[in-house]
C-alpha positions as CSV (number, residue, x, y, z in Angstrom):
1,X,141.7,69.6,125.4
2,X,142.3,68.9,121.5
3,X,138.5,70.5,120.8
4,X,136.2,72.4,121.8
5,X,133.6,70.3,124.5
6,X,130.3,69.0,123.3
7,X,128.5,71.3,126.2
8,X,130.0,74.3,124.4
9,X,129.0,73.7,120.9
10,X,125.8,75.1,119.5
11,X,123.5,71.5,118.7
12,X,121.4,71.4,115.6
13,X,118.5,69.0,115.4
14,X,116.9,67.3,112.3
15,X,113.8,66.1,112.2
16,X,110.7,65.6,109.8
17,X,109.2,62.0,108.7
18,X,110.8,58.6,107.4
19,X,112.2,59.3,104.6
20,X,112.0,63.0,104.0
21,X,115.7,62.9,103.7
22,X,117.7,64.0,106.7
23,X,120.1,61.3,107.1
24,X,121.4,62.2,103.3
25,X,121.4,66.0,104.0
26,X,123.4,65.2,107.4
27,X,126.2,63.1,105.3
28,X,126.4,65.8,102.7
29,X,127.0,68.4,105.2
30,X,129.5,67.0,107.7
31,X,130.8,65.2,104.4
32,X,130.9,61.9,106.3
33,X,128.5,58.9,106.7
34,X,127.0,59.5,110.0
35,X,123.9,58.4,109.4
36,X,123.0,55.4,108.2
37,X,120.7,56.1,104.7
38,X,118.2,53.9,103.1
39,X,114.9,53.5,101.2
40,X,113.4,51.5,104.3
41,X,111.1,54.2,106.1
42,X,112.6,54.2,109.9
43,X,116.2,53.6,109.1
44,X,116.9,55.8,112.2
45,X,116.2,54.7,115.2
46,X,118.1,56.4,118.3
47,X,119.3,59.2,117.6
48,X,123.0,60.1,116.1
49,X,125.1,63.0,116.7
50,X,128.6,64.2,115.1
51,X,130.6,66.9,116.2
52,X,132.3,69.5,113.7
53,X,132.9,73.1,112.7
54,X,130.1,74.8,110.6
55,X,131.1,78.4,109.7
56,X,130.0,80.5,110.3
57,X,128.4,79.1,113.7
58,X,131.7,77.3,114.6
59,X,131.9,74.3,116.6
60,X,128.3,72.4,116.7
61,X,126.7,68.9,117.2
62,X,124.5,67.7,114.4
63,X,121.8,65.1,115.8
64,X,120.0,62.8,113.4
65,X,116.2,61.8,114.8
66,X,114.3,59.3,113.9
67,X,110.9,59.7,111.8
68,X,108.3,61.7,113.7
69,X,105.6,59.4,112.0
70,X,107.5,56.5,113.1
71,X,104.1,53.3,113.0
72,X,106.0,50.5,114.3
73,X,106.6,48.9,117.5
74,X,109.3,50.5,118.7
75,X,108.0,54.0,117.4
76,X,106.6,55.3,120.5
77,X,109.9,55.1,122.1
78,X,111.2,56.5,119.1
79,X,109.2,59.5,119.4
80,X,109.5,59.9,122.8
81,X,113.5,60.1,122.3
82,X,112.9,62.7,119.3
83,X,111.3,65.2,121.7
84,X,114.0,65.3,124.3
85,X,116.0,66.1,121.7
86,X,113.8,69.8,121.2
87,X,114.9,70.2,124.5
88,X,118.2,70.4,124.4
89,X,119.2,71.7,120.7
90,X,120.1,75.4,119.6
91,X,118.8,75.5,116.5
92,X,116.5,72.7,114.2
93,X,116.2,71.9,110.7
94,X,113.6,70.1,109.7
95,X,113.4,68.4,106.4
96,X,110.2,68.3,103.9
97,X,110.0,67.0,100.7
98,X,109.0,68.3,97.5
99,X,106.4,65.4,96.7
100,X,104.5,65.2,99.6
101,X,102.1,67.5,101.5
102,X,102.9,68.7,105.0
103,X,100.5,66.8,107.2
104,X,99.4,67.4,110.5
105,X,102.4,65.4,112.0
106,X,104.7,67.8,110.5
107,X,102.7,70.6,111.6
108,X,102.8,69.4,115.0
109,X,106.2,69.2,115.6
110,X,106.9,72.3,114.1
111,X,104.5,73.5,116.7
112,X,106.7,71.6,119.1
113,X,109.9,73.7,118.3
114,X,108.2,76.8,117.8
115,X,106.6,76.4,121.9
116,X,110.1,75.7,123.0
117,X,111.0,78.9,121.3
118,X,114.1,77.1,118.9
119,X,115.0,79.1,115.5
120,X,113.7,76.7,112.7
121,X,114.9,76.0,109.1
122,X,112.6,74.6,106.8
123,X,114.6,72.5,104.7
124,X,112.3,71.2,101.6
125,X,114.0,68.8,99.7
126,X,113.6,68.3,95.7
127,X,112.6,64.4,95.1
128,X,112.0,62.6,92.1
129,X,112.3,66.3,89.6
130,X,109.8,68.0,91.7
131,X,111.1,71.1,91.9
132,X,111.0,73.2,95.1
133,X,109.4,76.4,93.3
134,X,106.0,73.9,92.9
135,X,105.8,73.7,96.8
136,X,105.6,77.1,97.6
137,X,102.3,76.4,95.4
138,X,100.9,73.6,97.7
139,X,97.9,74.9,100.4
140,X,100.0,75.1,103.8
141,X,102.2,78.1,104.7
142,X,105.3,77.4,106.3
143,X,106.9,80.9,106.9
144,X,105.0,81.8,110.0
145,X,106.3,78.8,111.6
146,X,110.1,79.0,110.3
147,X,112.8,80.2,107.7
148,X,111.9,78.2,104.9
149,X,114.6,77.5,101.8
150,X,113.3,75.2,98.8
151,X,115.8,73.3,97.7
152,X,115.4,73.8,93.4
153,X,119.0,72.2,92.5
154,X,120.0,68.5,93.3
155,X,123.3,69.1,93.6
156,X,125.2,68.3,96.4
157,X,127.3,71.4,96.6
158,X,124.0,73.3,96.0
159,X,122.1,71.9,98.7
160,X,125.0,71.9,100.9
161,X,125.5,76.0,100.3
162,X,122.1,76.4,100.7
163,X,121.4,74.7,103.8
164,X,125.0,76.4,105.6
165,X,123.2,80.0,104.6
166,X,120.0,79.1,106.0
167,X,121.8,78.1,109.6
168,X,124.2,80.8,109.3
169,X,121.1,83.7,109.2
170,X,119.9,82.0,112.9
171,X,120.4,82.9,115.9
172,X,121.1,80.0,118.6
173,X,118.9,79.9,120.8
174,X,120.7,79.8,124.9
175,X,124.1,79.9,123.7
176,X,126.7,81.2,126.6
177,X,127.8,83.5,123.6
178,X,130.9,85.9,124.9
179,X,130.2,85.2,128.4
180,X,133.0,83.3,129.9
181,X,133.2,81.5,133.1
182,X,135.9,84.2,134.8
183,X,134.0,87.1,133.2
184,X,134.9,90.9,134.7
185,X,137.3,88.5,136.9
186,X,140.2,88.9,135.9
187,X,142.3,91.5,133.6
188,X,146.0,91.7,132.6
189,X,148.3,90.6,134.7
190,X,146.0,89.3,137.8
191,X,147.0,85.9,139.4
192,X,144.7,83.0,139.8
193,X,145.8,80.3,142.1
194,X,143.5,77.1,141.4
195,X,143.3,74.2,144.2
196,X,143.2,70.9,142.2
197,X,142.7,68.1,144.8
198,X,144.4,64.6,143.0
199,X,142.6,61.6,144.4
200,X,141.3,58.0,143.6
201,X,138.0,60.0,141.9
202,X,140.3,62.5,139.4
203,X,141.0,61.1,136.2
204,X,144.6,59.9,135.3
205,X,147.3,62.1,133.3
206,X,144.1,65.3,133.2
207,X,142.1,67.6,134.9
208,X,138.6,68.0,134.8
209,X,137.2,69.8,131.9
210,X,136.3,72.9,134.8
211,X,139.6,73.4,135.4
212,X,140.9,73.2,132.1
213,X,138.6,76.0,130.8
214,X,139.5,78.3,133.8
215,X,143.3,77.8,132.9
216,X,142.6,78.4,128.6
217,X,140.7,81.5,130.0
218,X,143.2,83.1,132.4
219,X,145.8,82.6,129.6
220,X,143.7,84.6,127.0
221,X,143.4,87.5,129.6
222,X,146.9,87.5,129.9
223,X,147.0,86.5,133.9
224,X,148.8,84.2,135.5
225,X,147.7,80.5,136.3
226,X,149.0,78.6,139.6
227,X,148.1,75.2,140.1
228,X,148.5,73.2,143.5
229,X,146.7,70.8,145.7
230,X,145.4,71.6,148.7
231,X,148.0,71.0,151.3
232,X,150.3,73.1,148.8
233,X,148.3,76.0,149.1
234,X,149.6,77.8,152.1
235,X,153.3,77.6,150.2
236,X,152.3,78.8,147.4
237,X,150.7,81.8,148.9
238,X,153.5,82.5,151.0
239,X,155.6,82.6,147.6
240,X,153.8,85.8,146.2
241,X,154.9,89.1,146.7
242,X,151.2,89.9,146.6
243,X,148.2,88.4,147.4
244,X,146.7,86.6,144.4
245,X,143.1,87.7,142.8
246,X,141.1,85.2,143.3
247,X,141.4,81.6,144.7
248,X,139.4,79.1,142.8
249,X,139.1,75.2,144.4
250,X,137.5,72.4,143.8
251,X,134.5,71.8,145.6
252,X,134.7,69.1,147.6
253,X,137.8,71.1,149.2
254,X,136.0,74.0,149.9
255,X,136.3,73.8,153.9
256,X,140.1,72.8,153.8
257,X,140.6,75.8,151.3
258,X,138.6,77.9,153.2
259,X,140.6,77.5,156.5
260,X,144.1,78.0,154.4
261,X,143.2,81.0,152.7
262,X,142.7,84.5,154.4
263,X,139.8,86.1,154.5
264,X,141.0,89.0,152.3
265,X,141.4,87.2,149.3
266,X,138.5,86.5,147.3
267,X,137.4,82.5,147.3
268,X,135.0,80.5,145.4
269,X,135.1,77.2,143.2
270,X,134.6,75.9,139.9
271,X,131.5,74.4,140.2
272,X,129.9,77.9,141.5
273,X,131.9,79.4,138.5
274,X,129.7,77.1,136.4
275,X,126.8,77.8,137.6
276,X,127.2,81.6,136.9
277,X,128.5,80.4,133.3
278,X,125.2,78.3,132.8
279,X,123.0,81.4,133.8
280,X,121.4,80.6,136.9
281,X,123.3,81.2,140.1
282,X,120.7,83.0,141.0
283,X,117.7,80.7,141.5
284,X,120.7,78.2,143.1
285,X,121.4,80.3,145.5
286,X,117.7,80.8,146.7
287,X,117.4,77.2,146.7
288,X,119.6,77.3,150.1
289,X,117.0,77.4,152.2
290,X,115.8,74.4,151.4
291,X,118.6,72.7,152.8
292,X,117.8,73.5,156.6
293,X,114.2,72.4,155.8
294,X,115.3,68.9,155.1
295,X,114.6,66.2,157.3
296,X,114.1,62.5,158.0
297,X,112.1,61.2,154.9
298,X,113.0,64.3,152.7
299,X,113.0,63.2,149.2
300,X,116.4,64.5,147.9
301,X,117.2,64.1,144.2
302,X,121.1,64.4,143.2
303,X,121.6,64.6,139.8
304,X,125.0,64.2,137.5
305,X,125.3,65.9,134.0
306,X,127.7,63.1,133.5
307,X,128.1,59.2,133.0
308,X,131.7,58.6,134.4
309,X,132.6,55.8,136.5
310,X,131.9,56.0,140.2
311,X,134.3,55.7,142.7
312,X,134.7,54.9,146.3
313,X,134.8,58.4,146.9
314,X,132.7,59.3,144.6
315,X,131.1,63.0,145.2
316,X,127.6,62.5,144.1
317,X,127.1,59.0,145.7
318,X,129.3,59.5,148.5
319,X,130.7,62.4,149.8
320,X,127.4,64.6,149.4
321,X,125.2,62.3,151.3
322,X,128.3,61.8,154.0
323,X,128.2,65.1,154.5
324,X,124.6,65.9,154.6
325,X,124.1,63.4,157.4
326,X,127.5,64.9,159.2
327,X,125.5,68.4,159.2
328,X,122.8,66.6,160.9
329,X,120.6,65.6,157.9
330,X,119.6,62.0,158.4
331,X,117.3,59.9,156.9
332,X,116.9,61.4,153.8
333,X,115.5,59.8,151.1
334,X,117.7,60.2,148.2
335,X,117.8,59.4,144.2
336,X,120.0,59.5,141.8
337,X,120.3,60.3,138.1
338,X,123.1,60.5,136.1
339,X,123.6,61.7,132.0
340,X,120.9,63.0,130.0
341,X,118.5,61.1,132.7
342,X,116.7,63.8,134.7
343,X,112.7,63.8,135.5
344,X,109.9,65.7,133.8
345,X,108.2,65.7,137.2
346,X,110.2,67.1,140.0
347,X,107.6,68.4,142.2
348,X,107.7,65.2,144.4
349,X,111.1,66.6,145.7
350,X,112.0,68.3,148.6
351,X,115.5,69.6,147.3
352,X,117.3,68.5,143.9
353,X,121.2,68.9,144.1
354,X,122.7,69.1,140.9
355,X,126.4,68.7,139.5
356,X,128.3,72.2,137.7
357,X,126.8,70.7,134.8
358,X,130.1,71.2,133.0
359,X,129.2,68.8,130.6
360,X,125.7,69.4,129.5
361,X,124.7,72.5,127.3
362,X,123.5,76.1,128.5
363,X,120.1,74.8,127.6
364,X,119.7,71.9,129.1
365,X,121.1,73.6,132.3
366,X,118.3,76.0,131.9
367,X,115.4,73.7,131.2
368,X,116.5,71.6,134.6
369,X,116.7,75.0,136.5
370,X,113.3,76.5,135.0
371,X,111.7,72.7,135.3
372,X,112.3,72.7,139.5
373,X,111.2,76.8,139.4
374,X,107.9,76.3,137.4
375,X,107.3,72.8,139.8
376,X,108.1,75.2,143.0
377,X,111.4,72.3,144.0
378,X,114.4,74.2,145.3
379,X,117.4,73.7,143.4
380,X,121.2,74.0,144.2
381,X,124.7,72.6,142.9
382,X,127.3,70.8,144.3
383,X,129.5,74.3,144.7
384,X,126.2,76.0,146.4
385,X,125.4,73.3,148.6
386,X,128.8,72.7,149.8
387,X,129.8,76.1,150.5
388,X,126.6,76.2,152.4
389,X,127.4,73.0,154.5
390,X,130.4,74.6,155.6
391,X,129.4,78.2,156.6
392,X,131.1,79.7,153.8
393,X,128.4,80.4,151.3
394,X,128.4,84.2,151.5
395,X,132.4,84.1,151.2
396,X,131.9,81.7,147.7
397,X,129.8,83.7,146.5
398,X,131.1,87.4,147.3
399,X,132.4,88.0,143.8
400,X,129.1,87.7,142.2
401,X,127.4,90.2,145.2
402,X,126.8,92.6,142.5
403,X,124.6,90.3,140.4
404,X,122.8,87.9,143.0
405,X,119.8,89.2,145.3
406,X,120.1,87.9,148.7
């Protein structure tokens, strides 16, 4: 893992109408041309993101929008694209300029991003000699909907310095902060023995981004980090003088795991892990009930944070539906989304299963978790669900007694 991952970078929006300037203001910061800039109103159409280090916020992803007065045929789309974009971002900036009024469209979406509770930066943006100072002059106040910085040099370096101090006074909103995923796990010296099942599904010459960041984060506590496969397990606890920590697995191993380890060591997996990361293992684990509710004709939505290939044994697809009929649940209706695809309304489900979500934001994790709460559809991940297939919930879950109500 040569950088940091997308879903662990804070994700700045920009937004504001054609023209007002945010394509050149996202070239001069990241000092590269990822936007494409021009006098034609709508040059942007779908939206364009670049990952880079902004200090002092660190690793981000800048997304370029397209106008949010976008007239032609295609604008609606457009638009539509733009506000999905609120919903996942950490902080916004959105770009004015010097020689034009704020109108209601701008006053809208401000509205927009002040109702999804993301810190704003007004950025206005001198054109043609008008100065910034002459704005602040203009009828409609911008400071009780965001920071506000007029821009009153042209300069590149100026406007660059200016904009990277208005970011930097933010705060990010839903950032996992100095929460890690084995927080108050593990301390000096502990072992960690992960179970890493290697088959057709696991990508070739890598692990899975999960198990990479549980490694990285037992290194900077200064434990130790053993890696098997399942069928290794039993010899590599045999080779410890002392019973490990904690034993972490995969998933889709969790009854195999279960039988091999004894019941005095602590167990859970990485998807779980992730959940508790994300913020809401919690409302996942009420969503178990659900599960024993299901029956034939239960709508069942199973949902990927990711795009990648599917494969024969794919878990989503496959193996979760296999094993939900192997329990007894037949007949179910199921769906399936994958990426950024996941539906506004939800309440027409009986249960939505959901990946660890190790590659979408905090954010976005919590607007899918809050979106099934508010609609009143139980939720759970792959790690819950599993664990509960199996009988082993309460042993997954044991090391997080102390911060889940059962």
């Amino acid at each position: 893992m040569e950088q940091t991952p997308k879903a662990n970078r804070i994700h700045i929006g920009f937004f504001g109408r054609c023209n007002a300037g945010k394509s050149t203001l996202i070239n001069m910061l990241t000092d590269q041309p990822v936007s494409l800039v021009s006098d034609v109103a709508g040059t942007t159409t779908d939206p364009v993101s670049k990952a880079m280090e902004i200090l002092p916020l660190g690793p981000v992803v800048i997304t370029d929008t397209a106008g949010v007065d976008d007239t032609s045929q295609l604008g609606p789309l457009r638009i539509e694209k733009t506000e999905e974009i609120i919903k996942k971002i950490n902080l916004a900036v959105y770009v004015l300029r010097t020689d034009e009024t704020p109108t209601s469209d701008d006053m809208h979406w401000l509205g927009l991003l002040k109702q999804q509770h993301v810190p704003v930066a007004v950025f206005i943006n001198e054109i043609d000699g008008v100065s910034g100072e002459s704005y602040a002059k203009k009828p409609v106040s911008l400071e009780e909907w965001a920071t506000v910085i007029a821009s009153a040099d042209f300069t590149e370096n100026a406007r660059r310095s200016e904009l990277l101090d208005l970011l930097g006074g933010l705060t990010p909103l839903d950032v996992e902060g100095e929460q890690t995923l084995l927080e108050g796990l593990v301390e000096i010296g502990d072992t960690i023995v992960l179970v890493c099942p290697i088959d057709s599904a696991a990508p070739k010459g890598r692990l899975i981004l999960p198990q990479v960041q549980v490694i990285r984060e037992i290194l900077d506590h200064k434990g130790l980090a053993l890696v098997c496969q399942t069928e290794e397990l039993p010899a590599m606890l045999s080779s410890l003088k002392k019973p490990p920590k904690l034993v972490i697995c995969d998933s889709q191993a969790f009854e195999r795991v279960d039988e091999l380890t004894p019941q005095t060591i602590p167990l859970t997996s990485f998807s779980i892990l992730m959940a508790r990361f994300k913020g809401k293992l919690q409302d996942l684990v009420a969503g178990v009930e659900a599960i024993h509710n299901l029956k034939p004709g239960s709508k069942v939505l199973i949902s990927e944070g990711c795009t990648h290939r599917r494969q024969c044994d794919d878990i989503g697809t496959v193996k979760i539906p296999m094993w939900l009929e192997k329990k007894g649940y037949k007949g179910l209706d199921l769906e399936f989304t994958s990426g950024g695809a996941f539906p506004k309304d939800v309440s027409r489900y009986d249960l939505i299963i959901h990946c660890g979500a190790c590659m979408l934001t905090r954010r976005e994790v919590l607007r899918r978790i809050d979106c099934a709460v508010v609609q009143g559809t139980p939720i759970v991940n792959y790690g819950v669900l599993i664990a509960s297939l199996h009988g082993i919930l309460e042993r997954a879950i044991s090391p997080f007694m102390n911060e889940i109500k059962m």
